[in-house]
N, C-alpha and C positions, 0 to 999 in steps of 0.2 A: 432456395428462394429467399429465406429470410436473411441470409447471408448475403446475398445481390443487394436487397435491399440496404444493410448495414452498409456496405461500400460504398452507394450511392449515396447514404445519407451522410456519411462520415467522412469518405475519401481513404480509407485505408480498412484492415481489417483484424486491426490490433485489438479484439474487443478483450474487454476487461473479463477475469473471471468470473466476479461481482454482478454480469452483466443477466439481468432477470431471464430471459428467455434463451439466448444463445452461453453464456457461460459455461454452463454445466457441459455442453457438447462440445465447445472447443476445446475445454478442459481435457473431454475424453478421445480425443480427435487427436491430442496431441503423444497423451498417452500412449493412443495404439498404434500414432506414429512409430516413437522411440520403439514400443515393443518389437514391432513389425522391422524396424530396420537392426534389431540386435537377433534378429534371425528367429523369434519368438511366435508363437502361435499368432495366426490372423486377428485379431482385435478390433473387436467395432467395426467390423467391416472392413476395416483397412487395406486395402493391398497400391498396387503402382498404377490403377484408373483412379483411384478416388486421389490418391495421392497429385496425379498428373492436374486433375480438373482443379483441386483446390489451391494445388503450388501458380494455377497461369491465372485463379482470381488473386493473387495476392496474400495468399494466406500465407504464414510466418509462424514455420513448426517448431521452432527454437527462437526464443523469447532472449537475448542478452543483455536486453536491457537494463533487465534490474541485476545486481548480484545480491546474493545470499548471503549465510553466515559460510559457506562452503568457499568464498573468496573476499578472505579477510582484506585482501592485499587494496581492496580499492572502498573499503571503509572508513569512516570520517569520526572523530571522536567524538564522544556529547558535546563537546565546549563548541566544537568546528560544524556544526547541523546547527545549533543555538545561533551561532554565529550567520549560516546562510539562512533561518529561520527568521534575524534581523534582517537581513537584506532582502526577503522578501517581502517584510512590512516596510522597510522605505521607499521600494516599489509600489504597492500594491494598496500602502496602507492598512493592513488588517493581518493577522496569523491564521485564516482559514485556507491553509495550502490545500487546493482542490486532490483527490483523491489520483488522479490523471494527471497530474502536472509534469506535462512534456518536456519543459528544459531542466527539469530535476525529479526523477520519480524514486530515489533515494530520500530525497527531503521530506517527500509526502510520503512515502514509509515510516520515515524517521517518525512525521508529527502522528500519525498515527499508531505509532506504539507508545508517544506519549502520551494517549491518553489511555491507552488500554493500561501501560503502566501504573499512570494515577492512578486506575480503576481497583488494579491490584494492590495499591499501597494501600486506599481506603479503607480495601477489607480485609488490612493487617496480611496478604499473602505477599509470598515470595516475590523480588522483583526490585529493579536496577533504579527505579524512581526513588529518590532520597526528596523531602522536605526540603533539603534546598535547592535542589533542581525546580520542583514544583513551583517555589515561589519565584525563581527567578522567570521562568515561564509566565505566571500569573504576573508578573509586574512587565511584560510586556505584552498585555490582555490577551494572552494565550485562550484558547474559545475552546475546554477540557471536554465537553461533554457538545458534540459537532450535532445530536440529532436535535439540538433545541431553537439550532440556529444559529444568532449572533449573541455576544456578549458574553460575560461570566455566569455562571449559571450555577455556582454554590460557594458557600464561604468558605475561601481558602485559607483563611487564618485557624477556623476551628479542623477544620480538619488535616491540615499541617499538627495543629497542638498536641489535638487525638490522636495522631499516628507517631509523634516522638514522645507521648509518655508510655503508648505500649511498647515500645524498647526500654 
């Protein structure tokens, strides 16, 4: 039922994992897929009825859209995400790449491990974010900390400081 509704409301049934109420069950839905089709105990219920009803809503049991770190081969370097990260601000006017962003959902990965990064270099952990990636980010109002909204939302100068004199 809540799935009919999703489709209806959305037109596809791509939902996010993130997605409050249905997530978690597609999550597992897809799961018991894969299991069930590597010849694996029945899972979630899973067999070729549920499978049938949900393949003729639309459902899409293998996700290709994003690739992982598992397929390097269609990866983009920092400097080259930075780059289509500008292009989305001279589009768009702004660096808050939506989380769902359809004509690039590698980008809106990308910016969201920039800020989990940041998050990490703040508290001196492990992690690919260097002070000058950061600032170059911030001088294109890069928006680090997405649940506050719009704008910059803390001084990046002292905490660029603080995190190059703990090296």
């Amino acid at each position: 039922q809540q799935l009919q509704e999703y489709r209806t409301t959305h037109g596809h049934l791509n939902i996010p994992i993130s997605h409050e109420l249905l997530g978690n069950y597609i999550s597992m839905q897809r799961w018991g897929y894969t299991q069930f089709m590597e010849g694996k105990s029945k899972c979630n219920g899973i067999n070729d009825a549920r499978i049938k009803i949900l393949t003729d809503m639309g459902f899409q049991w293998n996700l290709e859209k994003r690739t992982g770190p598992h397929d390097k081969t269609k990866a983009k370097s920092w400097s080259e995400r930075f780059q289509d990260l500008l292009e989305f601000k001279r589009t768009y006017g702004h660096t808050r790449v939506p989380h769902e962003y359809q004509p690039d959902l590698m980008l809106a990965d990308w910016v969201r491990n920039q800020r989990r990064d940041y998050k990490k270099m703040k508290d001196g952990k492990k992690t690919d974010m260097t002070p000058e990636k950061a600032l170059k980010l911030f001088d294109v109002d890069f928006v680090f900390n997405n649940t506050c909204g719009r704008g910059k939302t803390m001084d990046l100068d002292k905490t660029v400081e603080t995190v190059a004199n703990k090296k």
